[in-house]
MIFI-863077 format. One record per residue (C-alpha): residue number from 1; x, y, z. Coordinates in steps of 0.5 Angstrom, whole numbers. Last residue first. Example, Ala and Ser with C-alpha at 12.3 -4.5 7.8 and 13.67 -1.06 7.14 Angstrom:
> resi / x / y / z
> 2 / 27 / -2 / 14
> 1 / 25 / -9 / 16
REM end
This chain:
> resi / x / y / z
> 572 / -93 / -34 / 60
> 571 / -90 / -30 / 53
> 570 / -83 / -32 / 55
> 569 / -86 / -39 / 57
> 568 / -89 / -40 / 51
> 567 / -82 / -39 / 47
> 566 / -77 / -43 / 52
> 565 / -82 / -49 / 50
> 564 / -82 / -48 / 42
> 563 / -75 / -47 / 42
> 562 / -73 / -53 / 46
> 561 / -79 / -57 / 41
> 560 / -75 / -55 / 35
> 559 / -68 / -55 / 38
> 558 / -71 / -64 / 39
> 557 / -73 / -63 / 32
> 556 / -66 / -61 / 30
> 555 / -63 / -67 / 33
> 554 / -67 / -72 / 31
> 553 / -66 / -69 / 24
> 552 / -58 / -69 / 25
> 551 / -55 / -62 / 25
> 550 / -51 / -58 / 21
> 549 / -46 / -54 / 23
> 548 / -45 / -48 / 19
> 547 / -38 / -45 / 17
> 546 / -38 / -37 / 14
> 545 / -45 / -34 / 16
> 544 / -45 / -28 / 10
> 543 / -44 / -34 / 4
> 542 / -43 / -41 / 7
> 541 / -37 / -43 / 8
> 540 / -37 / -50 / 6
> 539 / -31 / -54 / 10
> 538 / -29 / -60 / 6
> 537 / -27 / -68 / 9
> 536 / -23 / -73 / 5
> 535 / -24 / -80 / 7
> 534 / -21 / -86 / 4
> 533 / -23 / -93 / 8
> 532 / -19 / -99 / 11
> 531 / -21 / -97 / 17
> 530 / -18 / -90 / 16
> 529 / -15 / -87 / 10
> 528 / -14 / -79 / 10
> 527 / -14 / -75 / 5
> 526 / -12 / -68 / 5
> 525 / -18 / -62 / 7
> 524 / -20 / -57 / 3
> 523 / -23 / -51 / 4
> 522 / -29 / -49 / 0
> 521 / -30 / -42 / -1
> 520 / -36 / -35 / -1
> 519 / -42 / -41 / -2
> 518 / -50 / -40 / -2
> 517 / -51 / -35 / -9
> 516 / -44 / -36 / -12
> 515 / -45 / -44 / -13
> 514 / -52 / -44 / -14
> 513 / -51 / -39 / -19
> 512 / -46 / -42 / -22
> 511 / -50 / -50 / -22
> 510 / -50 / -55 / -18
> 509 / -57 / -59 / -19
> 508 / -63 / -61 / -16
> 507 / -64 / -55 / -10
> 506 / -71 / -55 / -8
> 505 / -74 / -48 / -6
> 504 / -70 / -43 / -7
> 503 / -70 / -36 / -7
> 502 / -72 / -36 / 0
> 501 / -65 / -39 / 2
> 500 / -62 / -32 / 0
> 499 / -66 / -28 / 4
> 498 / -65 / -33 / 10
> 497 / -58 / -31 / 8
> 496 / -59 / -24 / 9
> 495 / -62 / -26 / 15
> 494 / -56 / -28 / 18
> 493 / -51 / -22 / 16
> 492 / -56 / -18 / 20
> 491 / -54 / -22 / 26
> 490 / -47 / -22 / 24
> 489 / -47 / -14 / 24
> 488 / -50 / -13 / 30
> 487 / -46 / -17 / 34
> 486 / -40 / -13 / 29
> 485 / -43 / -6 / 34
> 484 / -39 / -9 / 40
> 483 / -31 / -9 / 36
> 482 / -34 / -2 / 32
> 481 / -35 / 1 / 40
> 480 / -28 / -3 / 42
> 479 / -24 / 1 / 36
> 478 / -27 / 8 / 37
> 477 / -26 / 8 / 46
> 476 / -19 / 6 / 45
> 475 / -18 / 11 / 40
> 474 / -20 / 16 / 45
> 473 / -16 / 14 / 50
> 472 / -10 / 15 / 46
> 471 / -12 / 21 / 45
> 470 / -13 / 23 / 52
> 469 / -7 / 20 / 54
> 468 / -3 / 25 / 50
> 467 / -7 / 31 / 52
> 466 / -6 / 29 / 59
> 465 / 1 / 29 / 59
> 464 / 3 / 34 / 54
> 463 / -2 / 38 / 60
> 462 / 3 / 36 / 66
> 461 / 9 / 38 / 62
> 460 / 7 / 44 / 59
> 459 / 5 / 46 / 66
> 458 / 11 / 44 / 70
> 457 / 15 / 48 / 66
> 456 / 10 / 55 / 65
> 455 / 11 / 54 / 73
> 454 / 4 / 53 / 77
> 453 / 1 / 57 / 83
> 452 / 2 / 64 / 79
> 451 / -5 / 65 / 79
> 450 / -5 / 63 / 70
> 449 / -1 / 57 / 72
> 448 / -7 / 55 / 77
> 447 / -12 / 55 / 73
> 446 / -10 / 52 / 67
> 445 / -8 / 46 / 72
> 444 / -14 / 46 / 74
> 443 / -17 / 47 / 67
> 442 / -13 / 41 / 65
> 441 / -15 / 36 / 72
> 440 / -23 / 37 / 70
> 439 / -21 / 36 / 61
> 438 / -18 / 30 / 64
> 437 / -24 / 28 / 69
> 436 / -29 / 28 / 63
> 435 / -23 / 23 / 59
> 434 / -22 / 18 / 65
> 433 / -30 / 17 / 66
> 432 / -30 / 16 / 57
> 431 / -25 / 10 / 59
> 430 / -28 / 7 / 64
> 429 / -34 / 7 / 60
> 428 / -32 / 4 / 54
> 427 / -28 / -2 / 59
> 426 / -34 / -3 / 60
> 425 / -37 / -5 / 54
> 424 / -31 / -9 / 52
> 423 / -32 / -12 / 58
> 422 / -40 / -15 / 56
> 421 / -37 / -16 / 49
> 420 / -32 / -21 / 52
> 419 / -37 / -24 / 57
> 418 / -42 / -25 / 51
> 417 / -38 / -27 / 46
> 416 / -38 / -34 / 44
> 415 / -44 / -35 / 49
> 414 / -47 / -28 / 43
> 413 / -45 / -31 / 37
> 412 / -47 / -37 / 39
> 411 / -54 / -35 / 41
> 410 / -55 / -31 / 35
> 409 / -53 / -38 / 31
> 408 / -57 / -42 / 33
> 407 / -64 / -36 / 33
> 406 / -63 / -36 / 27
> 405 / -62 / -44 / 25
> 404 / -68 / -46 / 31
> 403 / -73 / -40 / 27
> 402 / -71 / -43 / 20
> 401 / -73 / -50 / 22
> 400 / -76 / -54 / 16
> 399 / -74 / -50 / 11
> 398 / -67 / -47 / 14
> 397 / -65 / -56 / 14
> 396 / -67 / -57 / 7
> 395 / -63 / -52 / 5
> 394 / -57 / -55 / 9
> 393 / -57 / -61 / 7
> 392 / -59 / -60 / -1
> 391 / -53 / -55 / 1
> 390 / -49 / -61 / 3
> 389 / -52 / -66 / -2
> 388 / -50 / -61 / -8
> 387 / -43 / -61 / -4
> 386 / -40 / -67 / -4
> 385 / -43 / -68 / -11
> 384 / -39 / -64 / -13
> 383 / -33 / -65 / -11
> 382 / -33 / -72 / -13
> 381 / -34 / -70 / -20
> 380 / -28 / -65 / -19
> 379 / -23 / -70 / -17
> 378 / -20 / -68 / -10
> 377 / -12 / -68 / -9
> 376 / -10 / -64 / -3
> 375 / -3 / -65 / -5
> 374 / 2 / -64 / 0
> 373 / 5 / -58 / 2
> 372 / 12 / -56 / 3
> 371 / 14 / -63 / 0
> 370 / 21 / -58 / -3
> 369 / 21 / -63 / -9
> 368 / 13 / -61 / -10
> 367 / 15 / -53 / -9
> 366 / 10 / -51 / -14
> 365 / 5 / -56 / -15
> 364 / 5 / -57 / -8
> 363 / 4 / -50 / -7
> 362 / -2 / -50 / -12
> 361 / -7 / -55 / -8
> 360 / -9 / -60 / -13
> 359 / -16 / -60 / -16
> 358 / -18 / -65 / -22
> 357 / -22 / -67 / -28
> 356 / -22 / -74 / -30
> 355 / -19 / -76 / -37
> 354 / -12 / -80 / -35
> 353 / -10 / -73 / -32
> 352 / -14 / -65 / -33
> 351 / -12 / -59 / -28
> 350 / -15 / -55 / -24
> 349 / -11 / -50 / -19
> 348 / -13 / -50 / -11
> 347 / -11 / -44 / -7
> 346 / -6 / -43 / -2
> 345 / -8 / -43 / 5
> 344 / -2 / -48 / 8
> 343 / -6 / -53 / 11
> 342 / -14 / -53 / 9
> 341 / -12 / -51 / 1
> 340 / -18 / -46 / -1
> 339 / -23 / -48 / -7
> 338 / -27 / -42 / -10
> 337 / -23 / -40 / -15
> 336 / -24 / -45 / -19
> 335 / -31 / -48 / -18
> 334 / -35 / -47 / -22
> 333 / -30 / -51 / -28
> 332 / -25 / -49 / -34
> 331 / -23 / -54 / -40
> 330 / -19 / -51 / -46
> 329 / -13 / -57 / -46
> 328 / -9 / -52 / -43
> 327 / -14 / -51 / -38
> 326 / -18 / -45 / -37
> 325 / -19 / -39 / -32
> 324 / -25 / -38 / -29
> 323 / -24 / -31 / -26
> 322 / -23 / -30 / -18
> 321 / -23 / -24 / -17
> 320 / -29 / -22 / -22
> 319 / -33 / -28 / -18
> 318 / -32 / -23 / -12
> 317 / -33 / -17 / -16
> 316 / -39 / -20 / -18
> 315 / -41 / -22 / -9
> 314 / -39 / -15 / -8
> 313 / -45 / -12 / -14
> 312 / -50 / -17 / -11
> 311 / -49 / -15 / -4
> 310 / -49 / -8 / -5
> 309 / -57 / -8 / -9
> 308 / -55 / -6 / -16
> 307 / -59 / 0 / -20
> 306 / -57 / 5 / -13
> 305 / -60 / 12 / -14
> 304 / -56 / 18 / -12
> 303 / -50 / 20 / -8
> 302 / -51 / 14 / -4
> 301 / -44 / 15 / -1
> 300 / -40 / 20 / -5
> 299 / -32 / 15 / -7
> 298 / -26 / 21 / -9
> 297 / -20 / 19 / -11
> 296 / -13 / 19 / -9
> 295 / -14 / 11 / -6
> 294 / -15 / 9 / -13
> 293 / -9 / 12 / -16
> 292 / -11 / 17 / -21
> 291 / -12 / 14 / -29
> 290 / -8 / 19 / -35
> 289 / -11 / 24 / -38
> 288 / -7 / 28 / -44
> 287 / -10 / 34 / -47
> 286 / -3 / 37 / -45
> 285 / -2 / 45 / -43
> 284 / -4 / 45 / -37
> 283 / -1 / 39 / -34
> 282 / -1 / 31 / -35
> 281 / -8 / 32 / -34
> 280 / -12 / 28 / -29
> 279 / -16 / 22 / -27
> 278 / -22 / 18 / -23
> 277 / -22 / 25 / -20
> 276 / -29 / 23 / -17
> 275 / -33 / 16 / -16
> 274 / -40 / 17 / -13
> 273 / -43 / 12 / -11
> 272 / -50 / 9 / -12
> 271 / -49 / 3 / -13
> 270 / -50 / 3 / -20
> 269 / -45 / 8 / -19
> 268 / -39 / 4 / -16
> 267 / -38 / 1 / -23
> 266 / -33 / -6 / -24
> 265 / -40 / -10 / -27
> 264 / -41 / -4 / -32
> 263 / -32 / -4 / -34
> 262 / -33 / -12 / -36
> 261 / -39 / -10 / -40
> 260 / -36 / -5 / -44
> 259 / -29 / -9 / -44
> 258 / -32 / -15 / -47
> 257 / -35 / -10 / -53
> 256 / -41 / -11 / -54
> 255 / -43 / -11 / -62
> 254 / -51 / -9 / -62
> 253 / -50 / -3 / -66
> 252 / -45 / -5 / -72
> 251 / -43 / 1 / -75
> 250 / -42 / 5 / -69
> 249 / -43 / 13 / -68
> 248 / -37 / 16 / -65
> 247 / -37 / 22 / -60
> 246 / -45 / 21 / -58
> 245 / -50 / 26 / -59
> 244 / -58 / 24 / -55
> 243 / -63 / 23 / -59
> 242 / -65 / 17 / -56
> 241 / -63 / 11 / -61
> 240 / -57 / 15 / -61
> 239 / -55 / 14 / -54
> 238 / -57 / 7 / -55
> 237 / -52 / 6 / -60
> 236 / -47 / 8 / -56
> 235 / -49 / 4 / -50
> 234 / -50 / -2 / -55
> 233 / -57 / -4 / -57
> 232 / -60 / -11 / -55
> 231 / -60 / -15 / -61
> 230 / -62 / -22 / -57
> 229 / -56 / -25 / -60
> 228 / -52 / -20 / -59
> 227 / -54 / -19 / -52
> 226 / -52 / -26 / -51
> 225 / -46 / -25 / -55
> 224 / -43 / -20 / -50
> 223 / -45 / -24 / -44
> 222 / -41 / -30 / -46
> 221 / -36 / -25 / -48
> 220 / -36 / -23 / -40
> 219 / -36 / -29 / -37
> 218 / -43 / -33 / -35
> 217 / -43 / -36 / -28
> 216 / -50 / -35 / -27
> 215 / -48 / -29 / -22
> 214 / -44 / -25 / -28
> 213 / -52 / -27 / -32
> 212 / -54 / -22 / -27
> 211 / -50 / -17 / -26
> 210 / -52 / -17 / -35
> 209 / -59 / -17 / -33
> 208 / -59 / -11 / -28
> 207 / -54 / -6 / -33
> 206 / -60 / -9 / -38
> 205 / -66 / -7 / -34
> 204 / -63 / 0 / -32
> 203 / -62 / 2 / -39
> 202 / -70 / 2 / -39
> 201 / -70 / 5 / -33
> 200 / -66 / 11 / -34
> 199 / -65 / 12 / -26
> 198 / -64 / 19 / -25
> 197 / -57 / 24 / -24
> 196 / -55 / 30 / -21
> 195 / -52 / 36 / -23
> 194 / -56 / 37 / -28
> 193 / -61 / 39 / -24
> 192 / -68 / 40 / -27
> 191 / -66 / 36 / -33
> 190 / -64 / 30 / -28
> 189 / -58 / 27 / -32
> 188 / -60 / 21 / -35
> 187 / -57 / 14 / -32
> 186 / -56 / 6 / -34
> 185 / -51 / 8 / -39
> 184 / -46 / 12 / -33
> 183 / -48 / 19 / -33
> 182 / -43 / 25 / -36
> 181 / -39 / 28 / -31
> 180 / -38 / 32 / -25
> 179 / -44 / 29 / -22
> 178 / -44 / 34 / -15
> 177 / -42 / 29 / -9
> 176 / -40 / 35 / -4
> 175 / -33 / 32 / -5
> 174 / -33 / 33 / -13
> 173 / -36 / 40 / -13
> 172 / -30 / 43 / -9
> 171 / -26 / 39 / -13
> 170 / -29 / 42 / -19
> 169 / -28 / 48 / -17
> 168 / -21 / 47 / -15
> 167 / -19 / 45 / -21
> 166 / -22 / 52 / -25
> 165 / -18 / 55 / -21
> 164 / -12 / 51 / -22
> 163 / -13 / 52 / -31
> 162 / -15 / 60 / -29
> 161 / -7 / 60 / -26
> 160 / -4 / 56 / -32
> 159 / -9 / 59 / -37
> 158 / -6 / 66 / -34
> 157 / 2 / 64 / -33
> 156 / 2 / 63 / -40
> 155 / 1 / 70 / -43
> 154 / 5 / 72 / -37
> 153 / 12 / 69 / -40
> 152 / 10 / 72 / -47
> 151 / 10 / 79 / -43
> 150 / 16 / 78 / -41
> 149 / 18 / 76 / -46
> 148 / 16 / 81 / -51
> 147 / 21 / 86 / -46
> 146 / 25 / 89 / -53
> 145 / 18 / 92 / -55
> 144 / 20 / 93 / -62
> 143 / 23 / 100 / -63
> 142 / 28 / 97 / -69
> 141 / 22 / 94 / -74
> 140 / 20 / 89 / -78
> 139 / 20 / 84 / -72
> 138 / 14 / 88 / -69
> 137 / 12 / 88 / -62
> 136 / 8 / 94 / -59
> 135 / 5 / 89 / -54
> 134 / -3 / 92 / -57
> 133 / 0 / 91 / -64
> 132 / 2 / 85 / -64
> 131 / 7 / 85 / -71
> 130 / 10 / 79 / -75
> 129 / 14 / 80 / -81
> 128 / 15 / 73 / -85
> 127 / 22 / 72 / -88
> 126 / 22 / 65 / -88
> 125 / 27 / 65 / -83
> 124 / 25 / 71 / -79
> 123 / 19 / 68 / -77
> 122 / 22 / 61 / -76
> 121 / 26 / 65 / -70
> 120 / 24 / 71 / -66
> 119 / 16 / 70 / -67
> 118 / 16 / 63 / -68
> 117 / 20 / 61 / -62
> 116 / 18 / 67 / -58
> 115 / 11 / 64 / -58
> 114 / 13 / 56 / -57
> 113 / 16 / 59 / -52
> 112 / 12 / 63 / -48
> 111 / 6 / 59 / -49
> 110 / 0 / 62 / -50
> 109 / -2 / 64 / -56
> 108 / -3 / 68 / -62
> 107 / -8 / 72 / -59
> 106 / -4 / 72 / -52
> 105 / 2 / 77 / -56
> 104 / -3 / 82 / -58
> 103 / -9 / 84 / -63
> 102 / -5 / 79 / -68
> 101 / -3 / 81 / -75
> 100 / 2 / 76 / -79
> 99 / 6 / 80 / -85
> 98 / 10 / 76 / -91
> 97 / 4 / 71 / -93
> 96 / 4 / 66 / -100
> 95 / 11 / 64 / -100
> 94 / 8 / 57 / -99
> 93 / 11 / 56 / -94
> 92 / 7 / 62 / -90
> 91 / 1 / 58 / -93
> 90 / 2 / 53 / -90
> 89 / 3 / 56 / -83
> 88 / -5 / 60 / -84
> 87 / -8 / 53 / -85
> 86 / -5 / 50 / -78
> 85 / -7 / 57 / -75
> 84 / -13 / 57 / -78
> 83 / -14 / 48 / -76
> 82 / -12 / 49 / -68
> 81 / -5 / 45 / -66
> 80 / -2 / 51 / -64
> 79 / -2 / 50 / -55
> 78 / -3 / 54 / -50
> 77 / -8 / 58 / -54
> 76 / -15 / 54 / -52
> 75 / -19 / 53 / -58
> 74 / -25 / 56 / -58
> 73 / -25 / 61 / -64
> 72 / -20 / 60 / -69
> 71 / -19 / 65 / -75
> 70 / -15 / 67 / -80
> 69 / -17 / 72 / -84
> 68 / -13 / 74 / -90
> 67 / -12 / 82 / -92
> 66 / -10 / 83 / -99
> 65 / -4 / 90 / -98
> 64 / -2 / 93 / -92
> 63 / -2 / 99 / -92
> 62 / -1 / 102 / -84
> 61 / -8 / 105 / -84
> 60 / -11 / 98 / -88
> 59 / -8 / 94 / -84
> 58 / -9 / 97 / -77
> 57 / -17 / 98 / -79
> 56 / -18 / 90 / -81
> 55 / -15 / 88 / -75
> 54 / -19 / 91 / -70
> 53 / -25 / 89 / -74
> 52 / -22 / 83 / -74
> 51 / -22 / 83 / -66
> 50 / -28 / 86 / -65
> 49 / -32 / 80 / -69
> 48 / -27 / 75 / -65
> 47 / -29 / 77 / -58
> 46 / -23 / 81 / -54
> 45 / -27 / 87 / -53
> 44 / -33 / 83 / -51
> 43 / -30 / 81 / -43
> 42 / -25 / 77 / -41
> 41 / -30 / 71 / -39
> 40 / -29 / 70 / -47
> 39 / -21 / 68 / -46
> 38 / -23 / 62 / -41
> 37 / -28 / 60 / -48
> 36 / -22 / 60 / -53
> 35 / -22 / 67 / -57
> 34 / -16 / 67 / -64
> 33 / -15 / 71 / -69
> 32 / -10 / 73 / -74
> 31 / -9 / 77 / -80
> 30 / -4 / 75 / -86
> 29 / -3 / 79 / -90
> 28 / -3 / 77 / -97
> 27 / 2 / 75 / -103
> 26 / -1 / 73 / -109
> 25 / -2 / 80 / -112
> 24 / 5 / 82 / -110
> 23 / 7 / 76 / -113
> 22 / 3 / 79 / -120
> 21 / 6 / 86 / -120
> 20 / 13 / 82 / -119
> 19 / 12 / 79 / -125
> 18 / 9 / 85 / -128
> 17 / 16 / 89 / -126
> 16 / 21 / 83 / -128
> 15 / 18 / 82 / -135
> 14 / 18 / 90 / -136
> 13 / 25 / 90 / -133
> 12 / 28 / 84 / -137
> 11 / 26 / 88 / -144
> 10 / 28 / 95 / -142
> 9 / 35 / 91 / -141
> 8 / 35 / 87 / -147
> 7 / 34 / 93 / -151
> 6 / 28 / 94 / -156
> 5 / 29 / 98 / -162
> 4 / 26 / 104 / -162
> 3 / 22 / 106 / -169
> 2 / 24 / 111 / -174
> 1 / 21 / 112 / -181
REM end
């Protein structure tokens, strides 16, 4: 009986033929597709469901074997940091692709050398071939379009083209006060205009309470635990309490971070202002935002409805200024900040000795040695009743002759002024008479160079002339007009104080608010010591008015009655 014996060689081959049967299973050809949401404005042709049905009938024309979809649809080409693409490279290192297929160079990415770096280096390494059909690109073969990077070079130029227009739009938007952003905790978008926002009032009213704790004196982690006590939600937690998606849901949905309410007590929204281009990115093909500077931005007045009345919110940001900054043995005091040295202008610092509390002017702590200033020593205690019993003082005095203090301190400005703001007024008009008979004497001199009366250098001379002195004129006329209309000013700065007042009707204790409601700083004089007693004097610059002098009670009653009579002879 014959029987064939099995060789090595028949043996090896049958083993290496099933082995390669079976890799040739594992392997796959990888088809790749990508549409970010600038491509989808190219039309329907490059959408992903005609981009696998292009791929899947090249594969299938040209043999390739076990297609494999890898799809990306709304990542951006200009970098490969996308899931499928991520997916589609492990795979290739596992051996298990040796083809890529993509419609064009621009669906694989485009950044020409990222691009040309897979497709002429690492591909070929691994032994991957890759093919763009619509470029006529195919590594495998030797009539592959030799100007692929050109064509890369311009895959690139378009995101970076679109990401410019795109730039300007949003400018455009931005300087006509559209919102280019999402609104503020405190804001809804207007959902018949989504580019404008509306007041969230229940939002609002916490936004209002934090300004207001601020003005009481409160720092921000004070405000922080007082919301977390009184379980008030976060922004975030707020969002999701509404239906409204958040990029971060918080476990904890009372916990404010001082960051959070220091970035609400610093935003120009609630005052109504639009804040634009508050950052940029690194370039086109960078995800990365960094803060623009504060003078290339871009501020809309009453742009939408204000939560913060303007004086409230400039007097937190003055408090923000001048932050209570404790001591080395933890104490802090209302009054830091607030304190101005008399003589050298520096600020007063507190410091804690033979347990009293004290102020000293800085620059003598600096420069002692030097005796560049002196000390301006003021213990604290002292400090505050001084200035309890002059807003004591002084609220009483607007109480009781509120006319006589409004009507005082108009007629001040104005006797301090009167004969300068009256100079002022006709230096404008002197100016605005010179400027009409300028634009008279350049049409003359027009005139007469166009009828030959008048050279071309003669002419230019005469007009640069004119021209150079109105400009300066005009600039005269912008800067007196300001300097008359501030009259104005001071006389609503007034009653904004007498606002303020009417808040109050007794004052028994110096607290923060107090503090921050009547006075903008305290200028402190050195110690003097006369007829064998220590004086040591203070100037209260009272808020919009600055330094008050505050009449005797025999004095204020007699303003009372010369105010009474003036009035009855005017109405006579």
């Amino acid at each position: 009986m014959w029987y064939t014996v099995p060789t090595l060689h028949n043996t090896v081959s049958a083993v290496g033929k099933e082995s390669f049967m079976k890799r040739q299973q594992e392997e796959f050809t990888a088809l790749y597709c990508r549409l970010s949401q600038d491509d989808g404005r190219e039309g329907e042709s490059n959408s992903i469901v005609n981009q696998k049905e292009y791929l899947m009938k090249y594969a299938k024309e040209h043999g390739f074997p076990n297609p494999k979809f890898y799809v990306d649809d709304g990542y951006t080409g200009t970098n490969f940091d996308r899931p499928s693409f991520k997916e589609m490279s492990s795979d290739i290192e596992k051996g298990f692709v040796k083809t890529v297929i993509v419609k064009d160079l621009s669906r694989f990415g485009r950044n020409y050398i990222e691009v040309g770096s897979y497709s002429e280096i690492i591909y070929p390494e691994a032994g991957v071939r890759f093919i763009a059909i619509m470029d006529n690109v195919d590594t495998g073969s030797l009539e592959s379009n030799e100007f692929a990077a050109f064509t890369n070079l311009f895959n690139e130029w378009y995101p970076k083209s679109t990401s410019k227009k795109v730039k300007e739009v949003k400018k455009a938007k931005g300087l006509a006060g559209e919102h280019l952003g999402a609104p503020p905790y405190g804001y809804l978008r207007n959902p018949d205009d989504k580019t404008r926002w509306l007041v969230d009032e229940e939002a609002a009213a916490v936004v209002r309470r934090i300004f207001s704790l601020c003005i009481q004196g409160k720092g921000v982690s004070a405000i922080a635990t007082a919301l977390w006590e009184d379980k008030v939600l976060t922004p975030s937690a707020y969002k999701v309490s509404k239906g409204i998606g958040v990029a971060k849901k918080s476990e904890h949905p009372y916990n404010w971070e001082t960051s959070m309410i220091a970035s609400i007590l610093e935003n120009v929204a609630y005052i109504g202002v639009t804040e634009s281009f508050k950052s940029t990115r690194l370039g086109f093909k960078s995800k990365k935002r960094i803060p623009t500077a504060k003078d290339r931005r871009t501020y809309i007045e009453d742009a939408h409805t204000p939560i913060i009345d303007r004086d409230m919110w400039e007097k937190v940001q003055m408090i923000r200024a001048n932050k209570r900054r404790p001591t080395k043995s933890g104490t802090t005091s209302i009054f830091s900040g607030l304190l101005y040295c008399a003589d050298c202008g520096a600020k007063l610092s507190l410091a804690t000795a033979n347990g009293y509390e004290h102020f000293r002017c800085s620059m003598y702590k600096r420069t002692s040695r030097a005796k560049e200033c002196t000390q301006h020593y003021i213990r604290e205690d002292a400090l505050k009743q001084l200035v309890l019993k002059q807003l004591q003082q002084f609220l009483s005095y607007l109480q009781q002759f509120e006319r006589v203090f409004i009507r005082q301190q108009i007629d001040a400005t104005l006797a301090e002024r009167r004969y300068e703001l009256s100079a002022k007024q006709k230096q404008i008009e002197k100016d605005e008479k010179r400027i009409k008979e300028l634009d008279r004497l350049f049409r003359k001199i027009y005139e007469d160079n166009v009828n030959g009366k008048l050279n071309d250098e003669r002419f230019y001379k005469l007009s640069d002339g004119y021209e150079a002195e109105q400009e300066q004129l005009k600039q005269e006329i912008e800067t007196l007009t300001a300097e008359v209309s501030e009259a104005d000013t001071e006389a609503t700065n007034v009653t904004k104080l007498i606002a303020v007042t009417k808040k109050y009707t007794r004052i028994d204790e110096l607290t923060p608010e107090v503090l921050n409601a009547f006075v903008d700083k305290i200028v402190v004089h050195e110690r003097e010591k006369k007829d064998g007693k220590r004086t040591q004097q203070i100037d209260i610059y009272y808020s919009y008015v600055g330094i008050v002098d505050i009449p005797t009670d025999a004095e204020m009653r007699q303003m009372e009655r010369e105010y009474t009579q003036r009035t009855k002879r005017q109405t006579a």
